[in-house]
Backbone as JSON Lines, residues from 0, in Angstrom:
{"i":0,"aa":"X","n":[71.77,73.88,34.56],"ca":[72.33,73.08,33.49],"c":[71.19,72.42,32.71]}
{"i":1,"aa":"X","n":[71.53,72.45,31.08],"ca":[69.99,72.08,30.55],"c":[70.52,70.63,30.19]}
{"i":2,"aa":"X","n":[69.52,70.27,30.17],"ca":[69.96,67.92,29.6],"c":[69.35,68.14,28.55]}
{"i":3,"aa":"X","n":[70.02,67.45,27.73],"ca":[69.93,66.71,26.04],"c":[70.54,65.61,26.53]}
{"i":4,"aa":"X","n":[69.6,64.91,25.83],"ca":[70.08,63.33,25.0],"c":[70.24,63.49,23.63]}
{"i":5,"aa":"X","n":[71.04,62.67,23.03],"ca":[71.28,62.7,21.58],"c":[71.42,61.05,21.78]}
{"i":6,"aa":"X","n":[70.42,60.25,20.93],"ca":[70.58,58.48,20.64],"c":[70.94,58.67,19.19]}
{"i":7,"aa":"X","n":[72.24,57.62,18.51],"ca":[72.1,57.19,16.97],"c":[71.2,56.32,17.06]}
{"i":8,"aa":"X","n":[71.09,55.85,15.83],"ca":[70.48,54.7,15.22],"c":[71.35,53.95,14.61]}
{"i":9,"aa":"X","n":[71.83,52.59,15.4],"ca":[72.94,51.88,15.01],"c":[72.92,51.08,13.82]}
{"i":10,"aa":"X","n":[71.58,51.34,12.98],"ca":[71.67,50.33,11.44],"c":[70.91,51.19,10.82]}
{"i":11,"aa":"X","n":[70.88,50.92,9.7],"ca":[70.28,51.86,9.12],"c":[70.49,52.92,8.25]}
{"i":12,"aa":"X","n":[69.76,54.09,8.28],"ca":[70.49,55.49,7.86],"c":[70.91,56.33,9.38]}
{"i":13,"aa":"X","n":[71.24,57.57,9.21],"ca":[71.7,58.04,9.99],"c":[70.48,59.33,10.71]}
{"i":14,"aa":"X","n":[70.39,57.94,12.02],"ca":[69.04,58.92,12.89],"c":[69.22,59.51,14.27]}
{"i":15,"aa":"X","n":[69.5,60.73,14.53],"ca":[69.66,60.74,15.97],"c":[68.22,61.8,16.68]}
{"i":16,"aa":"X","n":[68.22,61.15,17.65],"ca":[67.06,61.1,18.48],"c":[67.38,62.09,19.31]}
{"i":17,"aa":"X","n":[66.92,63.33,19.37],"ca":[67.01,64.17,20.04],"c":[65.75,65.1,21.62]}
{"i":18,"aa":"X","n":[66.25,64.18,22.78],"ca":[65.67,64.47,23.86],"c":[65.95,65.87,24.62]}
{"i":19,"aa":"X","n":[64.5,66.71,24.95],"ca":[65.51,67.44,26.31],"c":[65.38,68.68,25.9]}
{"i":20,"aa":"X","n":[66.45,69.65,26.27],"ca":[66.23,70.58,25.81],"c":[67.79,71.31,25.65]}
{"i":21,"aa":"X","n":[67.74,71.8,23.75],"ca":[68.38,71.78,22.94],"c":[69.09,73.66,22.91]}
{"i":22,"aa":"X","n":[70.16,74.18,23.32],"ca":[70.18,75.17,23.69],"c":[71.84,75.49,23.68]}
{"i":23,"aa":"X","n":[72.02,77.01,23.67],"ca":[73.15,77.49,23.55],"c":[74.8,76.87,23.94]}
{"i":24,"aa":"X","n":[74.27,76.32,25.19],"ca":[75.14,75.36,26.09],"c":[75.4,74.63,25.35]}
{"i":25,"aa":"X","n":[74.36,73.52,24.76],"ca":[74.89,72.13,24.2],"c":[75.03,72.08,22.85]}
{"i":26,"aa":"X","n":[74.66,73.2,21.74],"ca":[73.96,72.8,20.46],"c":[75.33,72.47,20.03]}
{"i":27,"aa":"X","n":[76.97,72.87,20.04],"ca":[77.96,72.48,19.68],"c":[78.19,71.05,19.59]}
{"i":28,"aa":"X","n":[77.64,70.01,20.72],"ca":[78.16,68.85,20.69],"c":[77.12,67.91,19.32]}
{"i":29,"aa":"X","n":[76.08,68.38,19.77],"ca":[75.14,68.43,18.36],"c":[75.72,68.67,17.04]}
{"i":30,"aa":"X","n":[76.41,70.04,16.9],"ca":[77.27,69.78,15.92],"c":[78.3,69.24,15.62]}
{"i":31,"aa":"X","n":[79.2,68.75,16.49],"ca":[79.99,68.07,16.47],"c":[79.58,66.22,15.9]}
{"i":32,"aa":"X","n":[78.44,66.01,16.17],"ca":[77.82,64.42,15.97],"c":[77.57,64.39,14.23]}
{"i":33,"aa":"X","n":[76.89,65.75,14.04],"ca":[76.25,65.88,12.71],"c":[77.85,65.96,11.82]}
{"i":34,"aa":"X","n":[78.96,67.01,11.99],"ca":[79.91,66.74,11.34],"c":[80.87,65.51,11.27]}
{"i":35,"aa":"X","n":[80.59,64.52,12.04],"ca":[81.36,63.47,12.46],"c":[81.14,62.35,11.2]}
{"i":36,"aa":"X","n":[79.55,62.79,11.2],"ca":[78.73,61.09,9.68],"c":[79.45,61.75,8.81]}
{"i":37,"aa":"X","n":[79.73,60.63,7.43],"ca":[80.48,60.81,6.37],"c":[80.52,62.37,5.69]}
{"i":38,"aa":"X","n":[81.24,62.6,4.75],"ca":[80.02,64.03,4.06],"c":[79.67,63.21,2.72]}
{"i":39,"aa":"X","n":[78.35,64.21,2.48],"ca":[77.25,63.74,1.9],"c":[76.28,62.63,2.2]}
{"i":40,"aa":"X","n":[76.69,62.27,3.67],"ca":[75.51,61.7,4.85],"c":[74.51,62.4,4.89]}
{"i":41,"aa":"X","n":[73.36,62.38,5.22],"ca":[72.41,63.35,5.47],"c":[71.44,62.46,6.53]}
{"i":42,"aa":"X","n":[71.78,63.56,7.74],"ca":[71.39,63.11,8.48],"c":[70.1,63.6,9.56]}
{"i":43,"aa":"X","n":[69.31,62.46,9.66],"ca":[67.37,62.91,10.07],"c":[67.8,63.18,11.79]}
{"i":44,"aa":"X","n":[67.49,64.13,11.95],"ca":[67.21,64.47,13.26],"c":[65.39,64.35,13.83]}
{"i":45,"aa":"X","n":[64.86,63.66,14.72],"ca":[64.01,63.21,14.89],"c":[64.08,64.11,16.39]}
{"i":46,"aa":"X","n":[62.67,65.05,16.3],"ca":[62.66,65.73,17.19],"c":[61.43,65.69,18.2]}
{"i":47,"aa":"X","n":[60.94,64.07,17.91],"ca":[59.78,64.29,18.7],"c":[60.06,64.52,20.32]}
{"i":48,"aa":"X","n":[60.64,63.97,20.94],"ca":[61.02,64.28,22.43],"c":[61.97,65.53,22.71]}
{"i":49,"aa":"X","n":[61.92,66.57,21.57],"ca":[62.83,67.76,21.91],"c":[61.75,68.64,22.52]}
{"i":50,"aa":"X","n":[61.32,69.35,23.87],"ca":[61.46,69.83,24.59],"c":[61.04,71.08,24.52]}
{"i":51,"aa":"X","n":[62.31,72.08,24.17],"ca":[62.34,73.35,23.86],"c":[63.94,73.3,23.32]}
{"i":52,"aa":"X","n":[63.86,74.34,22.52],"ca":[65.25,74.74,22.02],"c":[65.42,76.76,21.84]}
{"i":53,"aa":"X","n":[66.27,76.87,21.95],"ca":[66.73,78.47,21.9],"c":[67.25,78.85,20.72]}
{"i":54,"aa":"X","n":[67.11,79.94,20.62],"ca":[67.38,80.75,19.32],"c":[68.35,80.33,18.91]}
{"i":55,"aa":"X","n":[69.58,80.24,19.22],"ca":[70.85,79.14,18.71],"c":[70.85,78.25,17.84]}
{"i":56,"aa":"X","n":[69.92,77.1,18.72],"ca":[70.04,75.73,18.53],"c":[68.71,75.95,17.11]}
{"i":57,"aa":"X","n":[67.96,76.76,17.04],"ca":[66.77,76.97,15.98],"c":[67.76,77.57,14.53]}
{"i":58,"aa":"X","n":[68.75,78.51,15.19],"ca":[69.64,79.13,13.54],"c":[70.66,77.51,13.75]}
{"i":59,"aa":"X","n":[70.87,76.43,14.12],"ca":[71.32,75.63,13.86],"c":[70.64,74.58,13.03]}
{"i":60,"aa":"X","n":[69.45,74.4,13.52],"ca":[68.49,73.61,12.39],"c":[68.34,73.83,11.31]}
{"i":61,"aa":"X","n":[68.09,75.7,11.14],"ca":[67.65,76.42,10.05],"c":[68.85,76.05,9.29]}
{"i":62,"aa":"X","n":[69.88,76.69,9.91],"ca":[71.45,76.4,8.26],"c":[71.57,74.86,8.12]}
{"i":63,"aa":"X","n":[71.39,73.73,8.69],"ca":[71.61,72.26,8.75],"c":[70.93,71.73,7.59]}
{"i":64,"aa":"X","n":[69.33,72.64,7.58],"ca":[68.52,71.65,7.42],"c":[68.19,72.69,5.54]}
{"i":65,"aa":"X","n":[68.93,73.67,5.88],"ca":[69.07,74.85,4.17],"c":[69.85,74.36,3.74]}
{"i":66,"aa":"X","n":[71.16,73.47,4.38],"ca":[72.57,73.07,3.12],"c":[71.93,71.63,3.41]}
{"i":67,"aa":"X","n":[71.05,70.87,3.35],"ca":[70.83,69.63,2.97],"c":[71.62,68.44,3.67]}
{"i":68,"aa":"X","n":[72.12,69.24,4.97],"ca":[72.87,68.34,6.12],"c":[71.97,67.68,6.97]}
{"i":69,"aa":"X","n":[70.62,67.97,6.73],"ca":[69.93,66.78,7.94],"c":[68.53,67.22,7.57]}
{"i":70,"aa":"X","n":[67.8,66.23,7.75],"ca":[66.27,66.38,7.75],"c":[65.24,66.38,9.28]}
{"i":71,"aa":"X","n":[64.46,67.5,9.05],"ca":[63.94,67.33,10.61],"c":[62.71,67.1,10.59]}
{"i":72,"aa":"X","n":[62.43,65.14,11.15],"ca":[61.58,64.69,11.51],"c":[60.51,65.08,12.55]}
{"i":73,"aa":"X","n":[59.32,64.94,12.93],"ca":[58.55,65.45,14.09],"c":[59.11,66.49,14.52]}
{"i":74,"aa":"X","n":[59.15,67.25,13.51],"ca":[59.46,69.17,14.3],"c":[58.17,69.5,14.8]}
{"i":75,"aa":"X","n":[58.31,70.09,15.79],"ca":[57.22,70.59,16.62],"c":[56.68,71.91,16.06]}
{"i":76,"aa":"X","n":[55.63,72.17,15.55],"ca":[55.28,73.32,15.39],"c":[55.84,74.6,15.66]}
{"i":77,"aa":"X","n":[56.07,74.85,17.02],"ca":[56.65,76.19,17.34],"c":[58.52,76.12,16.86]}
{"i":78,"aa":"X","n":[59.12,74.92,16.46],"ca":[60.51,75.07,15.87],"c":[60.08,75.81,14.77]}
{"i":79,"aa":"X","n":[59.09,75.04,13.51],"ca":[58.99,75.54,12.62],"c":[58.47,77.02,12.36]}
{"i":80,"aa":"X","n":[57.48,77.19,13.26],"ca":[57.47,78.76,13.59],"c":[58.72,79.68,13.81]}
{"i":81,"aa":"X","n":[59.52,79.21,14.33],"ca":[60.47,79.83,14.73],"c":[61.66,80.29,13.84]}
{"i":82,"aa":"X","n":[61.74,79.22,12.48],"ca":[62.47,78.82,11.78],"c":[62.03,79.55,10.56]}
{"i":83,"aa":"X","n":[61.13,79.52,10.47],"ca":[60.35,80.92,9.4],"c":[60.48,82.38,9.95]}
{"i":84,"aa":"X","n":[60.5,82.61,11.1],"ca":[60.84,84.05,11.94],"c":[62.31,84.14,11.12]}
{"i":85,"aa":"X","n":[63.25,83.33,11.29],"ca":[64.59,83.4,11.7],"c":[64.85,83.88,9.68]}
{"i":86,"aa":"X","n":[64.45,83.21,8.84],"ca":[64.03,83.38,7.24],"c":[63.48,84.7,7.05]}
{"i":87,"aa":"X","n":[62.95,85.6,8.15],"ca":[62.7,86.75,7.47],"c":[63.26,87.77,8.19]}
{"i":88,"aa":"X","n":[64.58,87.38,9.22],"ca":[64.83,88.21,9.76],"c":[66.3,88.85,7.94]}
């Protein structure tokens, strides 16, 4: 079983803190948080304590973060690697 944390940010704009590791299993409840903020919320996903994530949870960033549904803070290099793979498939 893989662990994620997901923290909001209770003032503010809309920040969730994403611990752990981010993957086929969980990326739904992830989406479920992101569709929950208003629409036309846009919401920062802050990925410094993310871990590893799987091809899933990476075509989840990629479409999130292409329709202007969330911005991704401290992406780790190899997401963004990954996320350019996924753009030329």
């Amino acid at each position: 079983m893989a662990l994620l944390k997901i923290h909001r940010a209770m003032d503010g704009p809309v920040v969730f803190t994403i611990s752990g590791y981010l993957n086929t299993e969980n990326v739904g409840e992830l989406c479920q948080l992101i569709d929950a903020e208003p629409r036309g919320a846009v919401v920062t996903l802050d990925l410094t304590d993310l871990i590893l994530a799987d091809r899933e949870a990476v075509r989840l960033l990629r479409d999130r973060e292409r329709d202007a549904r969330v911005v991704l803070h401290n992406c780790p290099a190899y997401i963004r690697a990954l996320i350019a793979a996924e753009e030329r498939l």
